[in-house]
Every structure is written in C-alpha cells, then in structure tokens.
Backbone of each chain as ProteinMPNN parsed JSONL, in Angstrom:
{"seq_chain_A": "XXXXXXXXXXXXXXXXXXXXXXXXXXXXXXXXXXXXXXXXXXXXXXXXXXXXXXXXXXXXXXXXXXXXXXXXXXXXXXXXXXXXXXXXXXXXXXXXXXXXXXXXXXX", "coords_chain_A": {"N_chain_A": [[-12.687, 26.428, 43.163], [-9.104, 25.508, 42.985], [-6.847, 27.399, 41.466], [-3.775, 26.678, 39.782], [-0.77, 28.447, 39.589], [2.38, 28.367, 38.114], [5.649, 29.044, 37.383], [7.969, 29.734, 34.19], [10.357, 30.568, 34.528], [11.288, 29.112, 36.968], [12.647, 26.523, 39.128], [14.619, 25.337, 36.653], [16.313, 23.357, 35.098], [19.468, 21.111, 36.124], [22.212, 22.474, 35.567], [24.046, 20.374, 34.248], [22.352, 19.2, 32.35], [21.954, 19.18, 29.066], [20.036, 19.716, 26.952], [16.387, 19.858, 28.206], [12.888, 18.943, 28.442], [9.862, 20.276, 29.366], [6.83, 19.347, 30.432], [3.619, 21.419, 29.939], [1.176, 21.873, 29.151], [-1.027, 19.5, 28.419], [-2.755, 17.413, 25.857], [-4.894, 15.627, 23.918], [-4.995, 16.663, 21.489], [-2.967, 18.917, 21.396], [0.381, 19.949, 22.575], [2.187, 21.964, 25.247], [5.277, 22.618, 25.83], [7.655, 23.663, 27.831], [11.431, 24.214, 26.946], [14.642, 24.055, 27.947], [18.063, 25.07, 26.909], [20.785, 24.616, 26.566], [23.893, 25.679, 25.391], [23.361, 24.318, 23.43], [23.253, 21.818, 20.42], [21.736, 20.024, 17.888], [22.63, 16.307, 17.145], [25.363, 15.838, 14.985], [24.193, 15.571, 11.715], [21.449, 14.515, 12.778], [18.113, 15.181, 11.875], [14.909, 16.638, 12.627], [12.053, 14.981, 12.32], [8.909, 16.054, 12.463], [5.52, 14.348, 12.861], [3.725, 16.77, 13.738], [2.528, 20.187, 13.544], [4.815, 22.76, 14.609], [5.161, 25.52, 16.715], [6.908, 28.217, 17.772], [8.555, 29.435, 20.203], [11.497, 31.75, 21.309], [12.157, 32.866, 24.49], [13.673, 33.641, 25.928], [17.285, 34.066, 25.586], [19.042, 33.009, 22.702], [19.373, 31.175, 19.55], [19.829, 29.389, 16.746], [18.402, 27.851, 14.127], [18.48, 25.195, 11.627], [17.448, 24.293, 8.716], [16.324, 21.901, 5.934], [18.219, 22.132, 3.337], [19.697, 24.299, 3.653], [18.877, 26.431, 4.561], [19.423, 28.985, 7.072], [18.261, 30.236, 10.528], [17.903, 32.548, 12.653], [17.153, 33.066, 16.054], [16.186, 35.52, 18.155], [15.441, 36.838, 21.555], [11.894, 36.555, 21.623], [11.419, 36.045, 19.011], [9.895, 34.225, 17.169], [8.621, 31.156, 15.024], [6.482, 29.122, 12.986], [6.814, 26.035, 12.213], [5.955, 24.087, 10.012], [4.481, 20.272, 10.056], [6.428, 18.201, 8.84], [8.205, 19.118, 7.685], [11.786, 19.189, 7.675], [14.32, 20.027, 10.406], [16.58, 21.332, 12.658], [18.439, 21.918, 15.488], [21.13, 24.088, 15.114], [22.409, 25.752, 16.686], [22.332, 26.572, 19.982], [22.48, 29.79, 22.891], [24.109, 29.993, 25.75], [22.284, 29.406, 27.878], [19.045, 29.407, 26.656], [15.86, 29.437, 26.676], [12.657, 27.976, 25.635], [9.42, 28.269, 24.311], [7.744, 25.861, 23.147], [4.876, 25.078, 21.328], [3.192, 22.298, 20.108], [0.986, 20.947, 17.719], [-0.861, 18.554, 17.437], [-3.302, 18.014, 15.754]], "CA_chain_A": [[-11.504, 25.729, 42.672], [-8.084, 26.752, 43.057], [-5.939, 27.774, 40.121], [-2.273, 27.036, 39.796], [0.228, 28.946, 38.846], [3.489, 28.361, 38.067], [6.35, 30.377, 36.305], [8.409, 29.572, 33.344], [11.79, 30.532, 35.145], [11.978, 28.945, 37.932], [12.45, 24.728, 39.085], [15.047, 25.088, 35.713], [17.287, 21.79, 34.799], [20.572, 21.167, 36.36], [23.559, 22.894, 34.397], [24.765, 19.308, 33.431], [21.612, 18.9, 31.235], [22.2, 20.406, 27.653], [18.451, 19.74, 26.662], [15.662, 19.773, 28.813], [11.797, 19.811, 27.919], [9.309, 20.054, 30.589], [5.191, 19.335, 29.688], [3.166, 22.589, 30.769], [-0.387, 21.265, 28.85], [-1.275, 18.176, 27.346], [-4.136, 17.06, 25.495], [-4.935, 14.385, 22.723], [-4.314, 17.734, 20.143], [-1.983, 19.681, 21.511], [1.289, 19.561, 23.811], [2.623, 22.76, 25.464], [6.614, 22.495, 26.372], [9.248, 24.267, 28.009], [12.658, 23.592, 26.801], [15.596, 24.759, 27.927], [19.004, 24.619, 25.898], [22.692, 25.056, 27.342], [24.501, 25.753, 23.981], [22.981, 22.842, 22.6], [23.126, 21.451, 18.868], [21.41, 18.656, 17.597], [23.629, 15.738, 16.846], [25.527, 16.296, 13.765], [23.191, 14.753, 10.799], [20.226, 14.562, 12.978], [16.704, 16.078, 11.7], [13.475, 16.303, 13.284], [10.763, 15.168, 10.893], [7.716, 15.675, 13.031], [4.103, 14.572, 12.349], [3.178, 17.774, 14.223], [2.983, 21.245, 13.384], [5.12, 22.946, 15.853], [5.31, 26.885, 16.927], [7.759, 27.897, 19.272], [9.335, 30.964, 20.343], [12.516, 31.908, 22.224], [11.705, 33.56, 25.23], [15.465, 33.972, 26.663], [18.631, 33.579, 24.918], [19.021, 33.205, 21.392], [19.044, 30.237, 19.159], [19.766, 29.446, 15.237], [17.794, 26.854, 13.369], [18.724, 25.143, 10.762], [16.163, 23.88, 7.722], [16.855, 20.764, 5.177], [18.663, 22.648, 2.286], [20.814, 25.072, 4.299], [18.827, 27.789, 5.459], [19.38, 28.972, 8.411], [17.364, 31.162, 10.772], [18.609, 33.071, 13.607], [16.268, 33.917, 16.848], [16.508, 35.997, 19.325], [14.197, 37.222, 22.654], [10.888, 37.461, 21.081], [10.799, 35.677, 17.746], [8.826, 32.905, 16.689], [8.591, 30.326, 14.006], [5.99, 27.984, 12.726], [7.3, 24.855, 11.483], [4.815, 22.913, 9.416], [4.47, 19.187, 10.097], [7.558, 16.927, 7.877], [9.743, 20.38, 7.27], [13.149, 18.557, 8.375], [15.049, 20.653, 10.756], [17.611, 21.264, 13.316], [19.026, 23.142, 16.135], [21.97, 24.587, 14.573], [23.692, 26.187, 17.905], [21.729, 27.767, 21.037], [23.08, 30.061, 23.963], [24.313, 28.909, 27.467], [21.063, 29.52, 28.973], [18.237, 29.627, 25.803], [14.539, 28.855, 26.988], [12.168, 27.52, 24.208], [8.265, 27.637, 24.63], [7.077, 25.002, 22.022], [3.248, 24.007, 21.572], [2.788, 20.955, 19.023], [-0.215, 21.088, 17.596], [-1.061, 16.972, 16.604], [-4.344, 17.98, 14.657]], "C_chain_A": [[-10.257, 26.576, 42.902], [-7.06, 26.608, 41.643], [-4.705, 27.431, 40.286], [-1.361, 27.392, 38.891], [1.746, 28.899, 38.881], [4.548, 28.878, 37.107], [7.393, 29.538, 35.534], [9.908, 29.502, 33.341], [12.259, 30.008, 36.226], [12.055, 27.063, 37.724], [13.689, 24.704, 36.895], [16.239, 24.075, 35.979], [18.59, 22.334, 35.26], [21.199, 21.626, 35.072], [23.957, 21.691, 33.445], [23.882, 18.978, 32.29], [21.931, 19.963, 30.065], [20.538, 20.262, 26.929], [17.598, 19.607, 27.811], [14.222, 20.317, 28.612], [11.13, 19.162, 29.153], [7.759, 20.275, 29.953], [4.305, 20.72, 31.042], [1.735, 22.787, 30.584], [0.213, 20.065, 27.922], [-2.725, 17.963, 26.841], [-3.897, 15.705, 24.252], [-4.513, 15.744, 21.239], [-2.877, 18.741, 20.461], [-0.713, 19.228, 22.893], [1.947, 20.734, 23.894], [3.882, 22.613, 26.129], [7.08, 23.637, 26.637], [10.34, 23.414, 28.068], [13.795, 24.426, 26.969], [16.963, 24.126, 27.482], [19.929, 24.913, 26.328], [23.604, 24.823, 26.188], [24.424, 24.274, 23.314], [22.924, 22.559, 21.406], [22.604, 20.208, 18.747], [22.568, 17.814, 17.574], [23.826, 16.275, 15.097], [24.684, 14.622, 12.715], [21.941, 14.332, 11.225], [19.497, 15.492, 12.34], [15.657, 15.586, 12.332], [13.037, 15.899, 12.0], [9.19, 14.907, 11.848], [6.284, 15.67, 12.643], [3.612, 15.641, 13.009], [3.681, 18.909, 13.713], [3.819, 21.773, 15.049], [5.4, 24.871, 16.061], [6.461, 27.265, 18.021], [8.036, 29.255, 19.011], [10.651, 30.898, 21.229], [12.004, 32.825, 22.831], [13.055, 34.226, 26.469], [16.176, 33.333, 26.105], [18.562, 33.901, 23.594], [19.709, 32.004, 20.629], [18.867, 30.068, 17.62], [19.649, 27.525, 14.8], [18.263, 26.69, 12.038], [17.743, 24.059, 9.955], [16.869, 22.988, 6.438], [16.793, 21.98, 3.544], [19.132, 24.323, 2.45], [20.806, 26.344, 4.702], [18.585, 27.799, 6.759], [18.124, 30.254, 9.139], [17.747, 31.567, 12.346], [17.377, 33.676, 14.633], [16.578, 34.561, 17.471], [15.194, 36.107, 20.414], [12.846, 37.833, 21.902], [10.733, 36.632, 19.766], [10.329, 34.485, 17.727], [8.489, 32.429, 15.615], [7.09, 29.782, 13.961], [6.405, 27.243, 12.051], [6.521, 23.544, 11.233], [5.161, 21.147, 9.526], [5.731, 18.589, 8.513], [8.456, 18.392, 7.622], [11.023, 20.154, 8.614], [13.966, 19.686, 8.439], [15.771, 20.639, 11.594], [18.17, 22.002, 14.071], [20.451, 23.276, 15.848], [23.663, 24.66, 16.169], [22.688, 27.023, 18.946], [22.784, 29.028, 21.674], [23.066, 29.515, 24.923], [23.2, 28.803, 27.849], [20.063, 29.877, 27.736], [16.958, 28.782, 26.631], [13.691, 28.964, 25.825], [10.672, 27.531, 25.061], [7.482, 27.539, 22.892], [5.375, 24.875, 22.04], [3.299, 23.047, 19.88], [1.809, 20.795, 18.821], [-0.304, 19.409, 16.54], [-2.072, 16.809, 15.545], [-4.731, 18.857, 14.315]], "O_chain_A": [[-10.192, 27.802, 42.997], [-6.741, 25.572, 41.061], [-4.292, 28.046, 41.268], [-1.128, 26.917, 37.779], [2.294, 29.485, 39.815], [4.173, 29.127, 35.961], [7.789, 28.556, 36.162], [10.618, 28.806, 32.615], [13.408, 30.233, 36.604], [11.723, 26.417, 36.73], [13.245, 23.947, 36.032], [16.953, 24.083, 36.982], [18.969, 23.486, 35.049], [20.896, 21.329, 33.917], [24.161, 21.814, 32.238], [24.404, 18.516, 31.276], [22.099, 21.18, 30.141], [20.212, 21.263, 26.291], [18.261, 19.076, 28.702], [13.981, 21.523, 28.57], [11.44, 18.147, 29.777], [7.499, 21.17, 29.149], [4.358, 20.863, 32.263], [1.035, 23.485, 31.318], [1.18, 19.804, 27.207], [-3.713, 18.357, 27.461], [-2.877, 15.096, 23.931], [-3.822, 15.514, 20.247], [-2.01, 19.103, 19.666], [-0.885, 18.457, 23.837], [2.492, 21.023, 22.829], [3.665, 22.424, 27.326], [6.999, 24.593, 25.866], [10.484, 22.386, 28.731], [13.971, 25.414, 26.257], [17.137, 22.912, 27.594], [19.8, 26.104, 26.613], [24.073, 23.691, 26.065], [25.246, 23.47, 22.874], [22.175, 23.435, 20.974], [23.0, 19.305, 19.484], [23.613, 18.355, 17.934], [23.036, 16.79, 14.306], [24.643, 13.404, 12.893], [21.198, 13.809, 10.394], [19.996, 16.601, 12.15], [15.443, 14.4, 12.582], [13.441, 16.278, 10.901], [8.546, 13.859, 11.89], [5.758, 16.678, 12.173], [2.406, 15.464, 12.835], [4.867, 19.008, 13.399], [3.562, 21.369, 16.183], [6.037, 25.324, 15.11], [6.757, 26.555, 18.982], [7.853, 29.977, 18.03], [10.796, 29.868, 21.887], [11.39, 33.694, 22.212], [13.107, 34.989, 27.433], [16.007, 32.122, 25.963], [18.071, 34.976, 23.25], [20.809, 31.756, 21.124], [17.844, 30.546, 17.13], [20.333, 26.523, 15.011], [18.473, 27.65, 11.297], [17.322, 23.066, 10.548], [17.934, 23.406, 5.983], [15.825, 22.436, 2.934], [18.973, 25.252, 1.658], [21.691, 27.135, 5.03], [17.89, 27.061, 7.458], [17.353, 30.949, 8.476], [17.842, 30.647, 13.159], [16.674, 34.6, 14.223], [17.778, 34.351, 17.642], [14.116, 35.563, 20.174], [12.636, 39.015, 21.626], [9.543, 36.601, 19.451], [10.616, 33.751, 18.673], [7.911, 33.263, 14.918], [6.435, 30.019, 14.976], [6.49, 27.672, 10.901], [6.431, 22.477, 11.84], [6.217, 20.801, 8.997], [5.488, 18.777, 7.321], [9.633, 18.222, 7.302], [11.174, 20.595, 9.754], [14.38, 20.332, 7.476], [16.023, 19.436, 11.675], [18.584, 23.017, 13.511], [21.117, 22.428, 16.442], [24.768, 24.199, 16.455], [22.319, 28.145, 18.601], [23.819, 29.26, 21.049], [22.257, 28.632, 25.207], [23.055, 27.689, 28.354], [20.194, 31.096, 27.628], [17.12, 27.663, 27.118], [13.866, 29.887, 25.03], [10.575, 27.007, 26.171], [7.028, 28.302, 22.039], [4.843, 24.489, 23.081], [3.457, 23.512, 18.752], [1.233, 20.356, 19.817], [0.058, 19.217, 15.379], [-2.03, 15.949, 14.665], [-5.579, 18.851, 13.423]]}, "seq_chain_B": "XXXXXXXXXXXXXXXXXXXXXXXXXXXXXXXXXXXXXXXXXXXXXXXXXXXXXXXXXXXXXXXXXXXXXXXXXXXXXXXXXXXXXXXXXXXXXXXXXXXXXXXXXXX", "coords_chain_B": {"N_chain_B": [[12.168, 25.99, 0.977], [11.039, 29.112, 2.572], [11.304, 30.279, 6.052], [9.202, 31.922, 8.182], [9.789, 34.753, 10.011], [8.553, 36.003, 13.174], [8.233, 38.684, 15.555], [7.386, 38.186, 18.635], [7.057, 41.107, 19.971], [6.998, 43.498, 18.62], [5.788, 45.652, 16.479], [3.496, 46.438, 17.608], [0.064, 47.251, 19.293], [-1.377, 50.289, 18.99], [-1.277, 52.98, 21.344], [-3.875, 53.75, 22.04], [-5.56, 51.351, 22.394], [-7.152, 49.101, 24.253], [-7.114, 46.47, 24.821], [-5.681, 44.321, 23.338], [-5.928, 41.981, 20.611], [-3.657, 39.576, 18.404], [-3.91, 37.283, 15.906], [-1.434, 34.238, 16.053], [-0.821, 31.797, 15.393], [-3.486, 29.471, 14.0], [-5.504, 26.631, 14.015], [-8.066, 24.266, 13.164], [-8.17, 22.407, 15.922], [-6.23, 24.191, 17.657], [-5.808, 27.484, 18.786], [-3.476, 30.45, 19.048], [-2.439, 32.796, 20.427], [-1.436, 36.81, 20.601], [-1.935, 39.071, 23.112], [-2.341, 41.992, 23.816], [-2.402, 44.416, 26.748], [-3.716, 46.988, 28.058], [-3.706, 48.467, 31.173], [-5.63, 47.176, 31.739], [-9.02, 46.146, 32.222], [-11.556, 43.39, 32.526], [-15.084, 44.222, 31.758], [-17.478, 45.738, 34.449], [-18.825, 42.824, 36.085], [-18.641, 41.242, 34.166], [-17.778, 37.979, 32.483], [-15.726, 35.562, 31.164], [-16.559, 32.654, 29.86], [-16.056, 29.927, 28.338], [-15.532, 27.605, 25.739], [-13.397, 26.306, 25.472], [-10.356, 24.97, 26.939], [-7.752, 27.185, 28.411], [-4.797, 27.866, 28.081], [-2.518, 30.451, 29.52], [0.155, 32.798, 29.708], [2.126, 35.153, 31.208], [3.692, 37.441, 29.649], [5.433, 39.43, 29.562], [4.779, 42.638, 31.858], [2.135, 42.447, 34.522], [-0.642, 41.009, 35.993], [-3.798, 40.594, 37.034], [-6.025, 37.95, 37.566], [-9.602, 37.501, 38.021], [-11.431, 34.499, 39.41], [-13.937, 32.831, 39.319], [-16.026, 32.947, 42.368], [-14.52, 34.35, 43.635], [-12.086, 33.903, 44.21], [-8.401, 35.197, 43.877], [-5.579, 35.668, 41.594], [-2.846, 36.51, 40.92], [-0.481, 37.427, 38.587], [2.673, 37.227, 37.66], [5.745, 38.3, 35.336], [5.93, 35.361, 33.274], [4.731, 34.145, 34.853], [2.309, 31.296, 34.521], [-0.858, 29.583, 33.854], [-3.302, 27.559, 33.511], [-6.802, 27.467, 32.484], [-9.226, 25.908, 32.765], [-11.825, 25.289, 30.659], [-14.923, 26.385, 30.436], [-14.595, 27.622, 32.945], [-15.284, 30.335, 35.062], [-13.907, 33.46, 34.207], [-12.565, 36.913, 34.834], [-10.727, 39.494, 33.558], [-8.973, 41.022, 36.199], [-7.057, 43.209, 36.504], [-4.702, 44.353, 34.337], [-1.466, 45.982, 34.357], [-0.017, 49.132, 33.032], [1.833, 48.333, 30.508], [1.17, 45.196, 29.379], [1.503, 42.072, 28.244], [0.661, 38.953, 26.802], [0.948, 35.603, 26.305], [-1.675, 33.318, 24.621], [-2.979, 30.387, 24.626], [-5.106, 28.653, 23.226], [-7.415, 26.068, 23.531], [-8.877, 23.528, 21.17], [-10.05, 21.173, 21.177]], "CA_chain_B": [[11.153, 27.294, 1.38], [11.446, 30.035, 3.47], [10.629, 30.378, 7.56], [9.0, 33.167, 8.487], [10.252, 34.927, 11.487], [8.078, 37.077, 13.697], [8.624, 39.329, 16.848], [6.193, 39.081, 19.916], [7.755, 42.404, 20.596], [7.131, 44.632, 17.559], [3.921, 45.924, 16.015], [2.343, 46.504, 18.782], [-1.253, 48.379, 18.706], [-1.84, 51.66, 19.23], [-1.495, 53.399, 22.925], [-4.976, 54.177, 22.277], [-6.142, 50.124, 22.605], [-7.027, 48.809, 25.865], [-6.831, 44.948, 24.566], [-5.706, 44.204, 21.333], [-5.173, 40.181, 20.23], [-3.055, 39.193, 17.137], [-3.355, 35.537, 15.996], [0.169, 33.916, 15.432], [-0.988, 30.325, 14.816], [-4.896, 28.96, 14.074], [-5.889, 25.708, 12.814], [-8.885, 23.545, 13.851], [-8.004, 22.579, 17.249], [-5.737, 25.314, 18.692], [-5.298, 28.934, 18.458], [-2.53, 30.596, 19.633], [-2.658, 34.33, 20.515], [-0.83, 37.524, 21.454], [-2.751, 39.82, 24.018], [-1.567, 43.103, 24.268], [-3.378, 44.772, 27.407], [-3.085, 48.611, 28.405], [-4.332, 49.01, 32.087], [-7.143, 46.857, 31.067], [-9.989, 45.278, 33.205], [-13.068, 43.097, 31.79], [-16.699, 45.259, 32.383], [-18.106, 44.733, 35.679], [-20.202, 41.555, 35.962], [-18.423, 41.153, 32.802], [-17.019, 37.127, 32.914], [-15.864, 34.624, 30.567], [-16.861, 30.872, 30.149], [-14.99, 29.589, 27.517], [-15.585, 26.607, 25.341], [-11.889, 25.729, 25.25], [-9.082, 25.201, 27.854], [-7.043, 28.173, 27.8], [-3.223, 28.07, 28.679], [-1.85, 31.652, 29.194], [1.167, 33.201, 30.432], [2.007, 36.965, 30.905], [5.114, 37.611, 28.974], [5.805, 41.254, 30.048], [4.262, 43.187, 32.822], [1.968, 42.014, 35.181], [-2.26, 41.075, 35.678], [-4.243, 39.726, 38.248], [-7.352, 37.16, 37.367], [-10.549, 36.936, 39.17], [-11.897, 33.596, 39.301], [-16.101, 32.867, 39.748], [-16.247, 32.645, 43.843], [-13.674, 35.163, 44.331], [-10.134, 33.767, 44.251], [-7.749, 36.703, 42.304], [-4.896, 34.84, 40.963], [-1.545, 37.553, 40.426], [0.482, 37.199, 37.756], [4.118, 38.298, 36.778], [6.105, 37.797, 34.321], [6.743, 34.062, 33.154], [3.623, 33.186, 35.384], [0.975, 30.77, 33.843], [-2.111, 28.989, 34.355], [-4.65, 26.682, 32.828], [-8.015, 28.073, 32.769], [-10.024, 24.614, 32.166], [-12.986, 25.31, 29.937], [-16.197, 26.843, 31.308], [-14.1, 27.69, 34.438], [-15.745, 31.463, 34.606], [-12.755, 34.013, 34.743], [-12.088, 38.192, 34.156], [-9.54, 40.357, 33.816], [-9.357, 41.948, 37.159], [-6.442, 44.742, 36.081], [-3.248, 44.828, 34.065], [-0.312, 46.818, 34.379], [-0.206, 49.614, 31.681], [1.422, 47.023, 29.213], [0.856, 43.532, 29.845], [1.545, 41.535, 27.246], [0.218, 37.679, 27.501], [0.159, 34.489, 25.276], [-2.03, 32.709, 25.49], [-3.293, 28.703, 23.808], [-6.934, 28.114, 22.926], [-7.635, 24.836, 22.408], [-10.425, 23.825, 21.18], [-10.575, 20.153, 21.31]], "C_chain_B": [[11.869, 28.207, 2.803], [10.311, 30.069, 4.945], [10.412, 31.5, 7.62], [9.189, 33.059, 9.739], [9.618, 36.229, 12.242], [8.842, 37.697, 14.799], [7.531, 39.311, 17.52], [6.347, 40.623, 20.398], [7.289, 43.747, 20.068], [5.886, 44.742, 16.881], [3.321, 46.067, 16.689], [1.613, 47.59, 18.485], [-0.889, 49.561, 19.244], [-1.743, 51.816, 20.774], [-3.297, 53.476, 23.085], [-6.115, 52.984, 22.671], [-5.92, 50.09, 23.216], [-6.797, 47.663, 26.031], [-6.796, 44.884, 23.493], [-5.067, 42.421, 20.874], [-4.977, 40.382, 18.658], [-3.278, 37.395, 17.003], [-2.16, 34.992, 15.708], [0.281, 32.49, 14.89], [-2.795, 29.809, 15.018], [-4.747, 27.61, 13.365], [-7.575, 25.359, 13.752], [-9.637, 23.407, 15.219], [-7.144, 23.385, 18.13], [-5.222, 26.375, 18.149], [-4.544, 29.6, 19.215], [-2.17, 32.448, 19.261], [-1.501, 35.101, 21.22], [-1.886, 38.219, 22.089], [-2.061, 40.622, 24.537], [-2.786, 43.777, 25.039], [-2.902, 46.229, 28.608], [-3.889, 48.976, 29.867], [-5.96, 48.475, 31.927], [-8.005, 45.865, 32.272], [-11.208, 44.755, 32.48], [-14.248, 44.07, 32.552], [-16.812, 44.536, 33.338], [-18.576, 43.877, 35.597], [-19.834, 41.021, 34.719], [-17.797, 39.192, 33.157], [-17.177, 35.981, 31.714], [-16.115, 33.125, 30.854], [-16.996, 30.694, 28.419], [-15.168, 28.115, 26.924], [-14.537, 25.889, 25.223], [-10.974, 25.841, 26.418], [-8.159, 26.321, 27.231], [-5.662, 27.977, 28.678], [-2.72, 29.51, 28.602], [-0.612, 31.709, 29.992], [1.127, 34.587, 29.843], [3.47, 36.638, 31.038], [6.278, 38.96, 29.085], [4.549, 41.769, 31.152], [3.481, 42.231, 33.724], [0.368, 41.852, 35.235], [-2.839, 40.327, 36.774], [-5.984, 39.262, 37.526], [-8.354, 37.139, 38.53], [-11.111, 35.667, 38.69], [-13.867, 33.611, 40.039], [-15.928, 32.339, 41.608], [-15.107, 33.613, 44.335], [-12.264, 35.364, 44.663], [-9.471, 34.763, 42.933], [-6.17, 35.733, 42.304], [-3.691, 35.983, 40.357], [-0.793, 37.069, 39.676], [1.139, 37.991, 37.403], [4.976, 37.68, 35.577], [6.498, 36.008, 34.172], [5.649, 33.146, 33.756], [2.72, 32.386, 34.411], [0.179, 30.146, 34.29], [-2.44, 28.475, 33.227], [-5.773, 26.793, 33.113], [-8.768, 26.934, 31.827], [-11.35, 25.394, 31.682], [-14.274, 24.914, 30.644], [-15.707, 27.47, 32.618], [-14.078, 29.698, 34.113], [-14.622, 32.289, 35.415], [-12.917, 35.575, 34.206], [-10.816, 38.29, 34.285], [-9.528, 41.039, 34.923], [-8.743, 43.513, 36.874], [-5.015, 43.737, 35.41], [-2.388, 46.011, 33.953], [-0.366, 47.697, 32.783], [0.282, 48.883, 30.516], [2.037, 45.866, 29.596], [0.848, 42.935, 28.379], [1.632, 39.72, 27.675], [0.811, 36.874, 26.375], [-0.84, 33.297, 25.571], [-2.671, 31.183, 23.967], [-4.467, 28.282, 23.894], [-6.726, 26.816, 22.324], [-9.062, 24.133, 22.778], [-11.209, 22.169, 21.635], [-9.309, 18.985, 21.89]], "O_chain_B": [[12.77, 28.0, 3.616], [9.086, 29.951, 4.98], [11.244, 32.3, 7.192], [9.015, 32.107, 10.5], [10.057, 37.353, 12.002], [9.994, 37.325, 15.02], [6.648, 40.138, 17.293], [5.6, 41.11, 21.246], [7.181, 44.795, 20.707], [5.062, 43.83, 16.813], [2.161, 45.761, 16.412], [1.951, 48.566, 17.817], [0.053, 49.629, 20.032], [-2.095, 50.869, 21.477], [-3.866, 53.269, 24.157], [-7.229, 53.27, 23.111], [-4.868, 50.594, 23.609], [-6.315, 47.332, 27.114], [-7.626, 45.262, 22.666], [-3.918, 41.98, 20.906], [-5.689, 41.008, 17.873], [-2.902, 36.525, 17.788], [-1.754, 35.557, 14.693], [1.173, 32.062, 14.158], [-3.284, 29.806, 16.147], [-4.052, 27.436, 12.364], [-8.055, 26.016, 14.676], [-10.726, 23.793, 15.645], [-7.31, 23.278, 19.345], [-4.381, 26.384, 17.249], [-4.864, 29.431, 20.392], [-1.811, 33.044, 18.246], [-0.756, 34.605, 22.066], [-2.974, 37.965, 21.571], [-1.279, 40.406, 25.463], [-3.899, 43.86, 24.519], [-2.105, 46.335, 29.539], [-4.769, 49.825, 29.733], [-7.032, 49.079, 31.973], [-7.492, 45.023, 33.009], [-11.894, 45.557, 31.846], [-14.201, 44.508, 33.702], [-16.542, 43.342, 33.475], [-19.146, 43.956, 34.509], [-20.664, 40.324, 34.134], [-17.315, 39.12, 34.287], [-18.256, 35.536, 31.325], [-15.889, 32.553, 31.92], [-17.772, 31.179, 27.595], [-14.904, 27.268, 27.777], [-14.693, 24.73, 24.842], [-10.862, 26.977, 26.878], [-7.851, 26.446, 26.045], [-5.664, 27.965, 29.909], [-2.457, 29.841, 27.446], [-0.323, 30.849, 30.824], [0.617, 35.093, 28.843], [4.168, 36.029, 31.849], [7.443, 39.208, 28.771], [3.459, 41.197, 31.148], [4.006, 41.122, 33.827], [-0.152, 42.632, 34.437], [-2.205, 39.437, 37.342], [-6.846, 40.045, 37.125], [-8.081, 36.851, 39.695], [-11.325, 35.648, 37.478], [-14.555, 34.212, 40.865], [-15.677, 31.153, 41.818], [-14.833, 33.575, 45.535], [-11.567, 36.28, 45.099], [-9.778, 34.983, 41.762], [-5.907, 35.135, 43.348], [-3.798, 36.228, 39.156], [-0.261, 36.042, 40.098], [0.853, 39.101, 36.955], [4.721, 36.604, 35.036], [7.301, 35.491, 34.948], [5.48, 31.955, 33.497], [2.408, 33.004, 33.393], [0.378, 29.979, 35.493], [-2.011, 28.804, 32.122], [-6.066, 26.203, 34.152], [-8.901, 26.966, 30.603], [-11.865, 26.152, 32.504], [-14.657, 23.867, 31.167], [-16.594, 27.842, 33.386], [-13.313, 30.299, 33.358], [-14.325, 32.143, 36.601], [-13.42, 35.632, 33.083], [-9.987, 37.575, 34.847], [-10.257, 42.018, 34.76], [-9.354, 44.581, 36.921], [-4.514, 42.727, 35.902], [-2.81, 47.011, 33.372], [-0.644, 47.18, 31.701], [-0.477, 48.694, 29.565], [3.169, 45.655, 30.03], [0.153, 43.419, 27.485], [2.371, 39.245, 28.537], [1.204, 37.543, 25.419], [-0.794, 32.525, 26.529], [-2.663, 31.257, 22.738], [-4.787, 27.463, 24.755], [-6.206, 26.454, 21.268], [-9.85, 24.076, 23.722], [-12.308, 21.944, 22.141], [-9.606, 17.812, 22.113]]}, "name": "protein", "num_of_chains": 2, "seq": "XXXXXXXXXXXXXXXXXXXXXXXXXXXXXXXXXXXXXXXXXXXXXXXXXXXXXXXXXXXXXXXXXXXXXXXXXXXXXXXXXXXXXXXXXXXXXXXXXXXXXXXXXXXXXXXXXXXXXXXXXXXXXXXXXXXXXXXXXXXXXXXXXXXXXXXXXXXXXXXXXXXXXXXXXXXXXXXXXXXXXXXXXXXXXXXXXXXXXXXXXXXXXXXXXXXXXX"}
C-alpha cells in the first residue's frame, strides 16, 4: 500500500478567506480539522454550542477564546484546550495568519 | 467554569527517555496523544498492528516510518498520515527530539 502524506502548511486558503477549515480524518466518531484564521472573530453575539467534545490546539499564531460568562482565554504556539460538549463559546480575536488543529470527538 | 490551558511544549520527559507518550484527551472512542521521541527506533522485527486508525503528525523535528513490504515514509514537520488499522508500521528513526501527535481512534 502506499501511504500519504501531506503537511499541515502547505495548499493554505486564499488571503480573502477569514475562516477556513479543511477535513484531515473523518469517521462516524471523530472529525480531524485544520482551520486557519486571518484575524478572525466570530460574529458579534454568536456562540458555538456543539454536541461534540472538541480539543484543539494552536499550532501557529495566537488566538483568544472567549467562554459564556466572560472568561477569556488567551493561546499561543503550543497550547491546547478541551472544550466539553454544550460549553458556549467564541473566537474572541485571532492573528493574521493563526492555524487551528481541531479533532471533534462525536462519541 | 474554568478552561484549562496546556502547552504541547513544556514538561517534557527526561533526556534520559527514548519515547515518552502523555495523554491530552481519552474517552471511549478516541485518544489523543503527545509522543515525545529522542533518536528513537522500534526493536528490530519489532512492528505494530494496531486495532485503531491512527492519525499522526510530527510537530517538531523529523521521523521516518517503515511500512510492512518496505515503503519508509519521511516525515517533517507539519507532515501527517493515516495509518489505517492493522496496517503493520515501525518507527524507523527520529531526530533527537521529535515530537508527534498523534489520534487513536478506536471506533
């Protein structure tokens, strides 16, 4: 069989996109994303509320989350969250160039 | 409530470990690992087969996979793969530190 490999930095979204998530596994339990962020903010008064747990890390840039009842949480290169299924949250404010690797864990 | 905020970066084992995994997320169906790896190679004849699809990527330094028939598979930073379940794989070598993540899932 042959293996493929492909890298995490390259094939990245035109400049004009301010979000961009790209599927890197799928399954019926889990979904592995890359997302990349161009000083992106949610809309104002949006929240996620996802039936999935979700993990993520910043892996370039840096990126502050914001959590339903006004804490915030500041990443940088290297840190990583878990954000339990229904904990309503929000991307606060990225950097120009922030890359996100999410996995969603559905069960 | 409060988010906890890790570092892939920080805590790292001992110089004296040759592979050292942290878990950063478990449930059920997917586990979600660091893999810190010091110049490390699986034992000869040594080869996994894996009840779970494994998603990795090498997050720092560099590692090269052997696959069962002989294909070696190089990886640098940012690279990843999907190592489908049962699909018999080693470590051929990493770079003195290689640092991976990698996504067990189980179902």
């Amino acid at each position: 069989m042959t293996i493929r490999v492909d890298n995490l930095f390259t094939n990245l979204p035109e400049r004009s996109s301010s979000e961009h998530s790209l599927s890197l596994y799928e399954n019926r339990s889990v979904k592995i994303e890359r997302i990349v962020s161009r000083s992106y903010s949610s809309p104002p008064g949006f929240w996620y509320d996802q039936d999935e747990d979700e993990w993520v890390i910043v892996v370039r840039g840096e990126a502050t989350l914001e959590f339903e009842g006004g804490e915030l949480v500041r990443m940088k290169e290297g840190d990583h969250v878990t954000i339990p299924r229904h904990v309503k949250h929000r991307v606060q404010q990225t950097d120009p160039k922030t890359i996100w690797l999410a996995v969603r864990v559905r069960c």
